[in-house]
C-alpha positions as CSV (number, residue, x, y, z in Angstrom):
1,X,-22.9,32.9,-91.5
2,X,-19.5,31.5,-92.6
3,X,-17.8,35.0,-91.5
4,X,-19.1,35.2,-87.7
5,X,-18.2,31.5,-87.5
6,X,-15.2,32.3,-88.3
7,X,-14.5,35.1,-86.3
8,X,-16.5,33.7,-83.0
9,X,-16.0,29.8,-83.1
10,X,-12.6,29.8,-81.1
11,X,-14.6,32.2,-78.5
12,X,-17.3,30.1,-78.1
13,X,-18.4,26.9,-76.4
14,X,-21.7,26.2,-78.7
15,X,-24.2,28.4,-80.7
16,X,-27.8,29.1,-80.2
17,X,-29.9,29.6,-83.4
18,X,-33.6,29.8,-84.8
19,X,-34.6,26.6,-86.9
20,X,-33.5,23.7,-88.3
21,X,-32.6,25.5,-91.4
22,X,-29.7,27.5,-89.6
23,X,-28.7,24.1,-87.5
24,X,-28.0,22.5,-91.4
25,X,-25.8,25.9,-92.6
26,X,-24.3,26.1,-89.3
27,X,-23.1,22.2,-88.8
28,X,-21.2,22.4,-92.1
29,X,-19.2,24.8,-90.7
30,X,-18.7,24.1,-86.8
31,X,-18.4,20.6,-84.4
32,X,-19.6,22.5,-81.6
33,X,-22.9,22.5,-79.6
34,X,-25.8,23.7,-81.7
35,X,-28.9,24.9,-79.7
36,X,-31.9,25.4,-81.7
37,X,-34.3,27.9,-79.7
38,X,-36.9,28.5,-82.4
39,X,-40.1,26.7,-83.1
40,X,-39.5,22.9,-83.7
41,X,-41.9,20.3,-85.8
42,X,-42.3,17.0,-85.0
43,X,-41.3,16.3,-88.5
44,X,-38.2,18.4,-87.7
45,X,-36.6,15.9,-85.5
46,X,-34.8,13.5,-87.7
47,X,-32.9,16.3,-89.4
48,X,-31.8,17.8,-85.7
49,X,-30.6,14.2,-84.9
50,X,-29.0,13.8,-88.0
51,X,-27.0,16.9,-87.2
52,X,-26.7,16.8,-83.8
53,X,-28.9,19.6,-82.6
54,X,-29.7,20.5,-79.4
55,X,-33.7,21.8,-79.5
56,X,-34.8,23.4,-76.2
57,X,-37.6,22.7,-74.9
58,X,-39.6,26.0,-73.3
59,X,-42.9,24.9,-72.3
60,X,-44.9,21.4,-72.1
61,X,-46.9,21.9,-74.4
62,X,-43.9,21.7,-77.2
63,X,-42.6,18.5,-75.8
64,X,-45.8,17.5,-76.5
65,X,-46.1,17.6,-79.7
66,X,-42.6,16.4,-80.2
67,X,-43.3,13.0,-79.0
C-alpha cells in the first residue's frame, strides 16, 4: 500500500477503500479524504472517527444499523 500511495497521492484528491482495516494502513500514510465503501459495523465507527473516515452509506437499511 505504501508504494501506490506514494506514487498516486499528489494525483489524487482522496481514496476510496474496503474496511476499516485499510482506512488504519492507509491514514498512516496519507492526510487526505479516506472513503470507506465496504461493509461497516456499528462497532466500527469509533475507529472511522478516530481516523477520520468517510463511510458511505448505500442503502437504508446500513444507516440503520449504524445508529
Amino acid at each position: 500500500m505504501e508504494q501506490v500511495v506514494s506514487v498516486i497521492e499528489k494525483h489524487t484528491d482522496a481514496f476510496a477503500i474496503d474496511d476499516v482495516q485499510e482506512l488504519i494502513q492507509l491514514r498512516k500514510l496519507t492526510n487526505k479524504d479516506i472513503y470507506i465503501l465496504g461493509h461497516v459495523c456499528k462497532e466500527d465507527i469509533e475507529e472511522i472517527l478516530i481516523n477520520k473516515g468517510i463511510s458511505v452509506v448505500y442503502d437504508k437499511t446500513m444507516l440503520e444499523r449504524c445508529v
